[in-house]
ZADO-1210 file (C-alpha; in nm, 4 decimals, padded with zeros to 6 digits):
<atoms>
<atom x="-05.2695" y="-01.9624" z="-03.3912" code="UNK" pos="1"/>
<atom x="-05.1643" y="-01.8458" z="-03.0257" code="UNK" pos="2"/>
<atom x="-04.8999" y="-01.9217" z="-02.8411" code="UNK" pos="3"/>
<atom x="-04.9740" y="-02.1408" z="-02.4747" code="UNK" pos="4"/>
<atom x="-04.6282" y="-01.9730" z="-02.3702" code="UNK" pos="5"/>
<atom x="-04.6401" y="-01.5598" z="-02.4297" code="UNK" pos="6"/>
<atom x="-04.9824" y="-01.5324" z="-02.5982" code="UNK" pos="7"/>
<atom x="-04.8623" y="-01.3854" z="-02.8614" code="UNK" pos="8"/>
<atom x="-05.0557" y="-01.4717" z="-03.2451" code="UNK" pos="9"/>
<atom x="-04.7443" y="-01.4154" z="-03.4585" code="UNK" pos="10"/>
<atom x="-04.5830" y="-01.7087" z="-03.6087" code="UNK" pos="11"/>
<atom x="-04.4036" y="-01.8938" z="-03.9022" code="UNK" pos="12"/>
<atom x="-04.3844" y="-02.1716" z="-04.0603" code="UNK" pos="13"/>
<atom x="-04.0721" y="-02.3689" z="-04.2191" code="UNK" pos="14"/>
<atom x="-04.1498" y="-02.5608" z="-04.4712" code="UNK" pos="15"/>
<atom x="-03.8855" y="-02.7847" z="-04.5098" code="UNK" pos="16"/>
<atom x="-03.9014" y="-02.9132" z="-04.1657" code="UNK" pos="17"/>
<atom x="-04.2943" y="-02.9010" z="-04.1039" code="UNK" pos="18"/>
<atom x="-04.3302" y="-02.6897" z="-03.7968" code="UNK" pos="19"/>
<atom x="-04.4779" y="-02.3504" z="-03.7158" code="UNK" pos="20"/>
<atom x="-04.2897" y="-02.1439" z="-03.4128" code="UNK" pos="21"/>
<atom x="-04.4189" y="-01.8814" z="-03.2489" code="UNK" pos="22"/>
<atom x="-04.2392" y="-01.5494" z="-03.3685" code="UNK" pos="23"/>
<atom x="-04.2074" y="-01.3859" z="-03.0051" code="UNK" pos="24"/>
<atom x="-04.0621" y="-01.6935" z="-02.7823" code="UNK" pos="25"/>
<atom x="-03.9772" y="-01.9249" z="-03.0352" code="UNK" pos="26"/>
<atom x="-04.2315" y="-02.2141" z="-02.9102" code="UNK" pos="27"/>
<atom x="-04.2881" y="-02.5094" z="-03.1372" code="UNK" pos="28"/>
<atom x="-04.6667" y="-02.4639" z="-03.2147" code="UNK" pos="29"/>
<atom x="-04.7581" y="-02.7582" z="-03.3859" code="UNK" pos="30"/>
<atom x="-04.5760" y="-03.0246" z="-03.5995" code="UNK" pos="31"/>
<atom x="-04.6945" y="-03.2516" z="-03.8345" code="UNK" pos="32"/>
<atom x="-04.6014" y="-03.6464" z="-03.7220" code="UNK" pos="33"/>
<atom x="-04.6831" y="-03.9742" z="-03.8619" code="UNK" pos="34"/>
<atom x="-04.7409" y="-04.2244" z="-03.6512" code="UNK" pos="35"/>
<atom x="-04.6383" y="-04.6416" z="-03.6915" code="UNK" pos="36"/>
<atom x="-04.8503" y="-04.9138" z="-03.5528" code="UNK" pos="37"/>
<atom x="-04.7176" y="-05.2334" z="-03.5544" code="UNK" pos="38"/>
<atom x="-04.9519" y="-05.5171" z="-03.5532" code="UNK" pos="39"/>
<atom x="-04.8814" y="-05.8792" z="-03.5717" code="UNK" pos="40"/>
<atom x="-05.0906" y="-06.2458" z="-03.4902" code="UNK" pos="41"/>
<atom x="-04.9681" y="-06.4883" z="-03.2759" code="UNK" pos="42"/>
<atom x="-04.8685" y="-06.8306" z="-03.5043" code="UNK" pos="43"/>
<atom x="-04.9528" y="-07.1662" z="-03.3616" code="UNK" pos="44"/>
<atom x="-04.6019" y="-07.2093" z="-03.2733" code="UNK" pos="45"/>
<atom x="-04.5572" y="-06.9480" z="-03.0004" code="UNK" pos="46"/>
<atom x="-04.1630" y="-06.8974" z="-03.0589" code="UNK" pos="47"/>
<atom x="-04.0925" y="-07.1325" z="-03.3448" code="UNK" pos="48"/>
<atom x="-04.0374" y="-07.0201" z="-03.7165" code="UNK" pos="49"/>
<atom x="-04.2518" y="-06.7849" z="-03.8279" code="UNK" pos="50"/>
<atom x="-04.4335" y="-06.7090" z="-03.4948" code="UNK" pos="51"/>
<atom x="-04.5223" y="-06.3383" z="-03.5030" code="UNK" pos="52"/>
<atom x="-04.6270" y="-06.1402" z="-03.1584" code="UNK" pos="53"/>
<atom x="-04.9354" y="-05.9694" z="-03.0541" code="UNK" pos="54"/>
<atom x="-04.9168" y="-05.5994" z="-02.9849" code="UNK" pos="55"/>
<atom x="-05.3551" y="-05.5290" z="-02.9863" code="UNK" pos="56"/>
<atom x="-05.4564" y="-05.1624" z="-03.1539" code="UNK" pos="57"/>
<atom x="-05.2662" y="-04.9871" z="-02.9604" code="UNK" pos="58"/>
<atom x="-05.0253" y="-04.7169" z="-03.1735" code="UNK" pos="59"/>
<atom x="-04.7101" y="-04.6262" z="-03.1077" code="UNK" pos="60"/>
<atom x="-04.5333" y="-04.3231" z="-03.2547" code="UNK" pos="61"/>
<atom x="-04.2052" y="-04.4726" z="-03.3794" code="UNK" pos="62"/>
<atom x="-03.8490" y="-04.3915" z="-03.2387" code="UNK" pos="63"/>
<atom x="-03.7671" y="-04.2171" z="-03.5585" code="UNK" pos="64"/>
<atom x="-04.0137" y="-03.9563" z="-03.4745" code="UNK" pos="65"/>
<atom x="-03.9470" y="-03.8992" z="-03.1312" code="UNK" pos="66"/>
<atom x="-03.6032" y="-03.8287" z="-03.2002" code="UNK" pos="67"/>
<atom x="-03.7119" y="-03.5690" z="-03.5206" code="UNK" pos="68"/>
<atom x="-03.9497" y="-03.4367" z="-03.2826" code="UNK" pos="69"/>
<atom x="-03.6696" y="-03.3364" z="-02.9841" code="UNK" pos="70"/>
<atom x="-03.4365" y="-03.2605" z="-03.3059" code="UNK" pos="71"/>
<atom x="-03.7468" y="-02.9905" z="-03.4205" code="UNK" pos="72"/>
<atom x="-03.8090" y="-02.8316" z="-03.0817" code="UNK" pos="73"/>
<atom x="-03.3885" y="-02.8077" z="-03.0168" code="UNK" pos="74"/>
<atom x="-03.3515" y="-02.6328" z="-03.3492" code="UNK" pos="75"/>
<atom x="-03.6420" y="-02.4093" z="-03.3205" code="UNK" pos="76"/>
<atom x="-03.4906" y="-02.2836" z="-02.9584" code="UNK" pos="77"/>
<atom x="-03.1791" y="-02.2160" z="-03.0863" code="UNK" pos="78"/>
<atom x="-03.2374" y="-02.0938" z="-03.3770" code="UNK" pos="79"/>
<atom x="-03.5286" y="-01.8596" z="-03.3859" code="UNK" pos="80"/>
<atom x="-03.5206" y="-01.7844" z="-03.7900" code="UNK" pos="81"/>
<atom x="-03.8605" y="-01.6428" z="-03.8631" code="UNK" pos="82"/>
<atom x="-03.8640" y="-01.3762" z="-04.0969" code="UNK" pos="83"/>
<atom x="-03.8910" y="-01.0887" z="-03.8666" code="UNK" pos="84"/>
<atom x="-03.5596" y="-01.2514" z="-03.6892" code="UNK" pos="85"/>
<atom x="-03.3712" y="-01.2428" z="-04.0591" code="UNK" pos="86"/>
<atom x="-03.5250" y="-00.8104" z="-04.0989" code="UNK" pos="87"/>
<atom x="-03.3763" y="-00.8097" z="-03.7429" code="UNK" pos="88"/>
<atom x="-03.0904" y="-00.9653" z="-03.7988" code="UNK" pos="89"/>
<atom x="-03.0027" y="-00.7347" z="-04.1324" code="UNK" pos="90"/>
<atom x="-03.0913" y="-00.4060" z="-04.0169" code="UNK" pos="91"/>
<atom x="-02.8313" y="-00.4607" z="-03.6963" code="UNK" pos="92"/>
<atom x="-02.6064" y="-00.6068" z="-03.9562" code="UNK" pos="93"/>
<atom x="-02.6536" y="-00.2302" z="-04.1810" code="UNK" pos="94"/>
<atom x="-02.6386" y="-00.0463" z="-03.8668" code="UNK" pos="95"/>
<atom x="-02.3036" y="-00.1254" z="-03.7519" code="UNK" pos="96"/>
<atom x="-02.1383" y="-00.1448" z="-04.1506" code="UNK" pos="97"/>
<atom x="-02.0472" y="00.2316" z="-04.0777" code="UNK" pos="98"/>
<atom x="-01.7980" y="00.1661" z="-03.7761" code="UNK" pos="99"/>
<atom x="-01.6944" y="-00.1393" z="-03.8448" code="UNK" pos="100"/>
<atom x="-01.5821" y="-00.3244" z="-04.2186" code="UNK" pos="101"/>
<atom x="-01.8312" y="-00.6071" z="-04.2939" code="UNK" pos="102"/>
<atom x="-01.7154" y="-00.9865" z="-04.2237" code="UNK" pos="103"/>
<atom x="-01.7982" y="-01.3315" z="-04.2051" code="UNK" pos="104"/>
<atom x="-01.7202" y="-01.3273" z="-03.7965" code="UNK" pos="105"/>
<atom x="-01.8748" y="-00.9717" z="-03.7381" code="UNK" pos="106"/>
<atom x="-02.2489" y="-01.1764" z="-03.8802" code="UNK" pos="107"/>
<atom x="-02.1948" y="-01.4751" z="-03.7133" code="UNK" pos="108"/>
<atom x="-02.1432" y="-01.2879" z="-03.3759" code="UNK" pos="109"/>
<atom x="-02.4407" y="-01.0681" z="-03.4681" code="UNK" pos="110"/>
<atom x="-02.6522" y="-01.4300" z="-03.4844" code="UNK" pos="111"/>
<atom x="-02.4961" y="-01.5827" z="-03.1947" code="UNK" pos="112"/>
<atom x="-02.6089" y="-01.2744" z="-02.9485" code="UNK" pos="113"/>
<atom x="-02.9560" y="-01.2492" z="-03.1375" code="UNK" pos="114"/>
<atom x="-03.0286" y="-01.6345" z="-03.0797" code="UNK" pos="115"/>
<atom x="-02.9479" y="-01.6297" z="-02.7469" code="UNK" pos="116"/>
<atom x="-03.1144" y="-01.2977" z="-02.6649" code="UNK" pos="117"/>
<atom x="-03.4514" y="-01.4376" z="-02.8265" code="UNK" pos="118"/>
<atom x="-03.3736" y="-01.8190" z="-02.6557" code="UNK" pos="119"/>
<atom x="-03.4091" y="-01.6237" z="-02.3219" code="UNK" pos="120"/>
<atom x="-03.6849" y="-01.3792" z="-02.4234" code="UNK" pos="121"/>
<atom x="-03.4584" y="-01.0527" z="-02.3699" code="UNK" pos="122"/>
<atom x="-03.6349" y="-00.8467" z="-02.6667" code="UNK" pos="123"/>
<atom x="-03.9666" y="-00.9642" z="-02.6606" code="UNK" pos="124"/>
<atom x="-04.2532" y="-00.6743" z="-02.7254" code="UNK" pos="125"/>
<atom x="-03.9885" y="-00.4561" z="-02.8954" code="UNK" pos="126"/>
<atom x="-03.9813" y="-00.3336" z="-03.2130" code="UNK" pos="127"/>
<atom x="-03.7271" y="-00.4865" z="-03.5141" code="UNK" pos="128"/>
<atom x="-03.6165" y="-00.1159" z="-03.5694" code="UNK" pos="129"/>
<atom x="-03.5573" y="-00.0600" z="-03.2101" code="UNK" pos="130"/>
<atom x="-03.3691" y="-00.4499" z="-03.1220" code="UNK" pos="131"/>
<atom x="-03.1977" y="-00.4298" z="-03.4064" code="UNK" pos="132"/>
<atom x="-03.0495" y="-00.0742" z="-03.2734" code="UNK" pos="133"/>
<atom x="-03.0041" y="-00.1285" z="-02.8951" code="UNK" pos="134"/>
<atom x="-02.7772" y="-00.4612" z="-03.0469" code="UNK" pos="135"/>
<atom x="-02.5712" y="-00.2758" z="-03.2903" code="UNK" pos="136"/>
<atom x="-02.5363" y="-00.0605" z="-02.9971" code="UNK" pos="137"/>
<atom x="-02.4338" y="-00.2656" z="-02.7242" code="UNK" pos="138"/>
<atom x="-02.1769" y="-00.4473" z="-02.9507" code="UNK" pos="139"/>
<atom x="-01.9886" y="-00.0998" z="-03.0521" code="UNK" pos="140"/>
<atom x="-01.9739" y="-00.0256" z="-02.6625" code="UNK" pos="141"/>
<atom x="-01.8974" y="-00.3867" z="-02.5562" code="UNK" pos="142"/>
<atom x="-01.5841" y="-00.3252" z="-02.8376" code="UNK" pos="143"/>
<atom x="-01.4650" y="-00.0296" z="-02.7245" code="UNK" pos="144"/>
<atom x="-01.6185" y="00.1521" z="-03.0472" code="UNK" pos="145"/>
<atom x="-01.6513" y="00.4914" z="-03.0256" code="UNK" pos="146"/>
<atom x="-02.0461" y="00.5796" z="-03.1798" code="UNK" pos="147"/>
<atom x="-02.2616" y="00.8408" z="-03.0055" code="UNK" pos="148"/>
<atom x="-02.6171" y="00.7813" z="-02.9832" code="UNK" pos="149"/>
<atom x="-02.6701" y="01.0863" z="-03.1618" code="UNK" pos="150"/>
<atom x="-02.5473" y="00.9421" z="-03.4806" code="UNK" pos="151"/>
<atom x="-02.6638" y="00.6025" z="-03.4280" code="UNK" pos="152"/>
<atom x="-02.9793" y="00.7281" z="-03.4284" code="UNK" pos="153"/>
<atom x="-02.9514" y="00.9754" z="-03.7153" code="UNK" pos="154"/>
<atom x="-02.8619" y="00.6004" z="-03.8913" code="UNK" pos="155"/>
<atom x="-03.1643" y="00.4358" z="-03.7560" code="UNK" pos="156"/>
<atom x="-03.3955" y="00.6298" z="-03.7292" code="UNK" pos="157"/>
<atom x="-03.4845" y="00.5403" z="-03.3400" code="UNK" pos="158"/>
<atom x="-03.4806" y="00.7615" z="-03.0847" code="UNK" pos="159"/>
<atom x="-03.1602" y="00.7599" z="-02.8368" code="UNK" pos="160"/>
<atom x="-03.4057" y="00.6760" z="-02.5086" code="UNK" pos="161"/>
<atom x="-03.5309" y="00.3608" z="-02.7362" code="UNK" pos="162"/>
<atom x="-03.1813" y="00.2415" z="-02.8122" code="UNK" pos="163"/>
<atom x="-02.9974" y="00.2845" z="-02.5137" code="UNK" pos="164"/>
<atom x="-03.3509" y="00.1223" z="-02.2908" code="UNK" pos="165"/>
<atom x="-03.2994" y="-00.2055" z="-02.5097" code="UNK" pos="166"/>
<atom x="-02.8825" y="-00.1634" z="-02.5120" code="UNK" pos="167"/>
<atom x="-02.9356" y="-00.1352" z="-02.1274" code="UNK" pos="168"/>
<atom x="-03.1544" y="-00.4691" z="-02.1048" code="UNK" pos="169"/>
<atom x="-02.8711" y="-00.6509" z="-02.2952" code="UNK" pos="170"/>
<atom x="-02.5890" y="-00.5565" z="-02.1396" code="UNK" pos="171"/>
<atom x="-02.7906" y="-00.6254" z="-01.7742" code="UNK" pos="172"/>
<atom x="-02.8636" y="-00.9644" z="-01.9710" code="UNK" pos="173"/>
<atom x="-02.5192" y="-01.0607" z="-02.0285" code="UNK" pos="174"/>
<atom x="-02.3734" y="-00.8877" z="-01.7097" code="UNK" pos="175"/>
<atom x="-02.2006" y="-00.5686" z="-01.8807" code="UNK" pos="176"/>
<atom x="-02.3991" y="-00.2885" z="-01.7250" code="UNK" pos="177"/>
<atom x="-02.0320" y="-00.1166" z="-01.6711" code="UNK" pos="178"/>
<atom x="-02.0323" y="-00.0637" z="-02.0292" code="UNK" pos="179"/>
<atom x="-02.2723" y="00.2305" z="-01.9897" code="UNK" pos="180"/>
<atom x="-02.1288" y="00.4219" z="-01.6828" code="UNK" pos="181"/>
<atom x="-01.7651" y="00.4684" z="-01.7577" code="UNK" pos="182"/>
<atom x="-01.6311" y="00.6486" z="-02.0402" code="UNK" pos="183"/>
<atom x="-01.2820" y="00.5448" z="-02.1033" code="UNK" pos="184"/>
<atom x="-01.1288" y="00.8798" z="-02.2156" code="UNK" pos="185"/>
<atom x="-00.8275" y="00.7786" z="-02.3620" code="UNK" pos="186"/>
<atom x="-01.0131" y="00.5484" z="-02.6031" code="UNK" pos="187"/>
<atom x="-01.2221" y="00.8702" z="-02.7317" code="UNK" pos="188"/>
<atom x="-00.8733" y="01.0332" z="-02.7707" code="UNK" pos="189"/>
<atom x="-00.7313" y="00.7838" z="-02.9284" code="UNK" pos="190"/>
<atom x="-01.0373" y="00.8049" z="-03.1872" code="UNK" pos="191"/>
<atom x="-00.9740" y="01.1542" z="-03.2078" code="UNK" pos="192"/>
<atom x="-00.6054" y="01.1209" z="-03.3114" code="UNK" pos="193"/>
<atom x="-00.6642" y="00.8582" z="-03.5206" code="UNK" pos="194"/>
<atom x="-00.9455" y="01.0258" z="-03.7885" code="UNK" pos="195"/>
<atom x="-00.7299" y="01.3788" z="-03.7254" code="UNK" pos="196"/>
<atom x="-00.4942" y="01.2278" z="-04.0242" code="UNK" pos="197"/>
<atom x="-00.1926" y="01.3990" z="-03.8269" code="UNK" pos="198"/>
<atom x="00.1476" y="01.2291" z="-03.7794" code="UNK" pos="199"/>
<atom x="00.1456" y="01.2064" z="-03.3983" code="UNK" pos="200"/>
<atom x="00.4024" y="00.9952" z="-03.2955" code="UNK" pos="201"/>
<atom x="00.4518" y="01.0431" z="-02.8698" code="UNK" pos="202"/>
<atom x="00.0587" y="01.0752" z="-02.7851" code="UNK" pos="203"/>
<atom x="00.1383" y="01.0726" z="-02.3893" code="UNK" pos="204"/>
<atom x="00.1964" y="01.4363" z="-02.3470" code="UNK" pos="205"/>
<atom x="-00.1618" y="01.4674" z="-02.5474" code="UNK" pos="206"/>
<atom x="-00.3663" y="01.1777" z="-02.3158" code="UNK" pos="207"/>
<atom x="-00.1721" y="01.3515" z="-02.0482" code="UNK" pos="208"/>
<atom x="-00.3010" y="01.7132" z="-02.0983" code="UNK" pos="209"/>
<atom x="-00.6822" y="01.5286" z="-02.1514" code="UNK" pos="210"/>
<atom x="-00.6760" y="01.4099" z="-01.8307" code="UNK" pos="211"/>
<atom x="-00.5167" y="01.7246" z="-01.6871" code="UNK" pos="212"/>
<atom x="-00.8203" y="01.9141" z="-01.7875" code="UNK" pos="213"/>
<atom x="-01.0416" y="01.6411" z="-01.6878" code="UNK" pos="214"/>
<atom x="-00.9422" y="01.6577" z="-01.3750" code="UNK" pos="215"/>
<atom x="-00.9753" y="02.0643" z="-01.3551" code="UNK" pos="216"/>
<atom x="-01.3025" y="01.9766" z="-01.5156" code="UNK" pos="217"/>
<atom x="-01.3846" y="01.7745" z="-01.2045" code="UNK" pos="218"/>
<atom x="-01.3066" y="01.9938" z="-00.9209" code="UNK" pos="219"/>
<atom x="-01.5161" y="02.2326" z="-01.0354" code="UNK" pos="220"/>
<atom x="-01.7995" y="01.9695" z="-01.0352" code="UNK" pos="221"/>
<atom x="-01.8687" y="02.0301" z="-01.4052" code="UNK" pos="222"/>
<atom x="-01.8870" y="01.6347" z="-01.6786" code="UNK" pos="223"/>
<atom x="-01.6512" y="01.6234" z="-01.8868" code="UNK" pos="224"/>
<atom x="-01.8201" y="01.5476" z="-02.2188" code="UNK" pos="225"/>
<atom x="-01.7109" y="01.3822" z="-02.5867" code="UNK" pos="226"/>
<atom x="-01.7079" y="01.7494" z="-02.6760" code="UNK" pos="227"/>
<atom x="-01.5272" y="01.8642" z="-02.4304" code="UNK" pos="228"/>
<atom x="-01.2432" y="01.6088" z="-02.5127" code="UNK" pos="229"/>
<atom x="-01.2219" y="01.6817" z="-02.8563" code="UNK" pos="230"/>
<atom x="-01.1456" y="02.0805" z="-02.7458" code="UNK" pos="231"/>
<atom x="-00.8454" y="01.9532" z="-02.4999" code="UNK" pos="232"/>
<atom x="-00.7122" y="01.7167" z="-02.7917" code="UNK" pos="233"/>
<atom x="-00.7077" y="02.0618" z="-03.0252" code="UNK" pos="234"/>
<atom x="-00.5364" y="02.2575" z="-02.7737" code="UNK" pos="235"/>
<atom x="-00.2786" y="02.0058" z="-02.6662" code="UNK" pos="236"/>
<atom x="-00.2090" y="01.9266" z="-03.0429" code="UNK" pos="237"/>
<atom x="-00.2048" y="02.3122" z="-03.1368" code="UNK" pos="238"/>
<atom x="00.0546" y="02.3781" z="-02.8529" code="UNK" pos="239"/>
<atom x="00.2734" y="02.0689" z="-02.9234" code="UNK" pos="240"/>
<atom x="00.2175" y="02.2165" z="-03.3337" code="UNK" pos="241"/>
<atom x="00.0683" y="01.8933" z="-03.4737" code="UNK" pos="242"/>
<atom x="-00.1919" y="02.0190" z="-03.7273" code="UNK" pos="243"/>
<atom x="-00.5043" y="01.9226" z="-03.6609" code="UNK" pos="244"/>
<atom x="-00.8225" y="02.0506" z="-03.8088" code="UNK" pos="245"/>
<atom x="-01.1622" y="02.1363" z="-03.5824" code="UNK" pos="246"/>
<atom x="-01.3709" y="02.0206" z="-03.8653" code="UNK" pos="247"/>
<atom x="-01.2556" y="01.6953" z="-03.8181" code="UNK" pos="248"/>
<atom x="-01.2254" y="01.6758" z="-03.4160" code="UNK" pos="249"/>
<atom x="-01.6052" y="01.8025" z="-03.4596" code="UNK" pos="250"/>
<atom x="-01.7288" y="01.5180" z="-03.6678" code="UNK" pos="251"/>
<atom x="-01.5362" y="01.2650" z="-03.4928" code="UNK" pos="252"/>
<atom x="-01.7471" y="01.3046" z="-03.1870" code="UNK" pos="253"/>
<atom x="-02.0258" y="01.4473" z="-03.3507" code="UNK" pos="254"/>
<atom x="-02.0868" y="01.7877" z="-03.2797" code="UNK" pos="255"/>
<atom x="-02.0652" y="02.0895" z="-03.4798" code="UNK" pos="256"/>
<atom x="-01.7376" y="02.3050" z="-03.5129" code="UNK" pos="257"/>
<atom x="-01.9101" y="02.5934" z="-03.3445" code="UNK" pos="258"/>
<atom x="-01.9778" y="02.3599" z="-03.0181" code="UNK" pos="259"/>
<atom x="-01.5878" y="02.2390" z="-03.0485" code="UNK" pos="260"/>
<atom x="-01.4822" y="02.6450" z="-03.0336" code="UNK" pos="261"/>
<atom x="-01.7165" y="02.7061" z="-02.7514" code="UNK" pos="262"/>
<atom x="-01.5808" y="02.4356" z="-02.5582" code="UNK" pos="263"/>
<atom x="-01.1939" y="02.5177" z="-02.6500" code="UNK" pos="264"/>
<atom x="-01.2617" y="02.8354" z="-02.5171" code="UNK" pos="265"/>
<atom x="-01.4331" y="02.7645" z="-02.2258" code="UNK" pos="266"/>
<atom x="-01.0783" y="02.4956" z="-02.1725" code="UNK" pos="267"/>
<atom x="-00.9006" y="02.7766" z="-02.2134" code="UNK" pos="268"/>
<atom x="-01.0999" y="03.0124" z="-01.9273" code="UNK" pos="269"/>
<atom x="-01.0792" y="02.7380" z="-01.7318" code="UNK" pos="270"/>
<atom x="-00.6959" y="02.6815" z="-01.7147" code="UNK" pos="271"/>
<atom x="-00.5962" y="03.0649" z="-01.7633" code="UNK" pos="272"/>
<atom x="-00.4569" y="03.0247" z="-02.1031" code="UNK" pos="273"/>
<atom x="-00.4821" y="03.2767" z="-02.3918" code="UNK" pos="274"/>
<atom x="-00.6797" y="03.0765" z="-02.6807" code="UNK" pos="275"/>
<atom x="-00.4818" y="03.3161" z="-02.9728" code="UNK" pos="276"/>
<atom x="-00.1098" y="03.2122" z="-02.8735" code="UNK" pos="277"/>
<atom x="-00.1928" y="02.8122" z="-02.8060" code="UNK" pos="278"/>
<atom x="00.1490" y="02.7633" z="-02.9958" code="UNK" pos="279"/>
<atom x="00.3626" y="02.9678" z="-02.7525" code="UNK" pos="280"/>
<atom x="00.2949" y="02.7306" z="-02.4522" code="UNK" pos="281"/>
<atom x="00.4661" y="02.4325" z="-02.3297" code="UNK" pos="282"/>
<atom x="00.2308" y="02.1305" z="-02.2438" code="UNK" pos="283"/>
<atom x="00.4620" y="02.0239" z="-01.9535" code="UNK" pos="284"/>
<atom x="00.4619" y="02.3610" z="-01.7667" code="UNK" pos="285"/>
<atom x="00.0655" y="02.3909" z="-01.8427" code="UNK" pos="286"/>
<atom x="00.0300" y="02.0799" z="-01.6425" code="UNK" pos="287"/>
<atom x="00.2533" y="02.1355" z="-01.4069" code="UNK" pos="288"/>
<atom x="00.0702" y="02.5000" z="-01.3373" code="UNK" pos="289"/>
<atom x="00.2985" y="02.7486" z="-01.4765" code="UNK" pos="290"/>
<atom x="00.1750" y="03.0140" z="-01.7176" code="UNK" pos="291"/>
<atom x="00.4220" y="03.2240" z="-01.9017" code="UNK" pos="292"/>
</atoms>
């Protein structure tokens, strides 16, 4: 059966309500309706008791149906439930359990954007591996969850040019193209400290040195990366003497702990600090330009 609307020959069909939808767009295909002819003879007494009125051959599908039938094609538009949608729909859901704890709210927001991304035809021609990955991804970004794309598709299995292409189309879709062209360093700092396991309690003199080197970073024309980050948390933390380990700055943003000691010591080139003493500077005077 092929659909009037995209052409496409993939469809379902629900039992329970009697209608097949196209797969792709989500077009009611056919539907199965009964129809109700009323038929009647005109009595000798044209209004009395018992007078019936003519209505001829002519059928009429009853009320009853036309409402079921609007009821049918609103459902089917909003809902979109064929079984590739529910694959879809799970794999997102199995992508994101790793960054964030699984709840009720987490799948109904999953549904909500997958209804209305189908509704408006955002994902059509794409792959249920590779929707199911540019959502998960757009909804970690759109909450300020830090995921590279690395990982994400270590988990999925999709290649990063695949996710973020169909992470792009959403966000364009829903007007968040911002999402993908600033990084919001303090937030990847704030991950940083956070999976560390060290009691930091004033973080300002840490987001403060981050930004410091971001800024060096910048007027010598050079992006400041995730990895880069990570190597100004560890040498901000190692001179204020909070322990930290590189293993775990390294697998927070997903690079290896050789890449996290390149990177410290290219920081520490960089600002004209000696990487074997970290301890025996003071963050303040670092930032303000003195070196002792």
């Amino acid at each position: 059966m092929k659909c009037m609307e995209c052409g496409s020959t993939e469809s379902s069909f629900d039992d329970r309500l009697g209608y097949h939808i196209c797969s792709d767009c989500g077009l009611v295909l056919n539907v199965e309706i009964f129809e109700e002819t009323s038929s009647a003879m005109e009595s000798d007494s044209k209004y009395g008791m018992g007078s019936t009125i003519q209505f001829g051959n002519r059928s009429k599908t009853s009320v009853k149906h036309n409402l079921r039938l609007n009821h049918i094609k609103t459902e089917a538009k909003s809902k979109f439930w064929s079984e590739g949608d529910i694959a879809t729909h799970n794999t997102c859901m199995m992508y994101l359990s790793p960054y964030k704890p699984y709840k009720l709210s987490l799948r109904r927001e999953v549904e909500h954007y997958y209804q209305e991304l189908q509704r408006n035809r955002v994902l059509v021609g794409l792959p249920t591996e590779v929707r199911a990955a540019g959502l998960a991804y757009f909804i970690l970004k759109d909450e300020s969850i830090f995921v590279s794309l690395k990982s994400l598709q270590k988990t999925s299995g999709v290649h990063r040019s695949k996710i973020m292409k169909a992470s792009k189309k959403i966000a364009k879709f829903y007007r968040k193209s911002h999402i993908f062209g600033v990084r919001d360093v303090h937030d990847v700092v704030t991950v940083c400290l956070d999976k560390s396991g060290a009691d930091i309690k004033d973080r300002n003199l840490i987001f403060a040195f981050v930004d410091y080197v971001s800024n060096y970073y910048e007027t010598v024309n050079v992006r400041v990366g995730n990895g880069e980050i990570a190597g100004a948390v560890y040498i901000a933390c190692k001179m204020l003497d909070y322990p930290v380990l590189q293993r775990e700055l390294a697998s927070t943003v997903n690079i290896s702990e050789v890449t996290l000691r390149i990177h410290i010591r290219k920081i520490c080139e960089l600002i004209q600090i000696e990487r074997t003493i970290l301890n025996k500077y003071n963050v303040n005077k670092i930032i303000g330009g003195i070196r002792e």
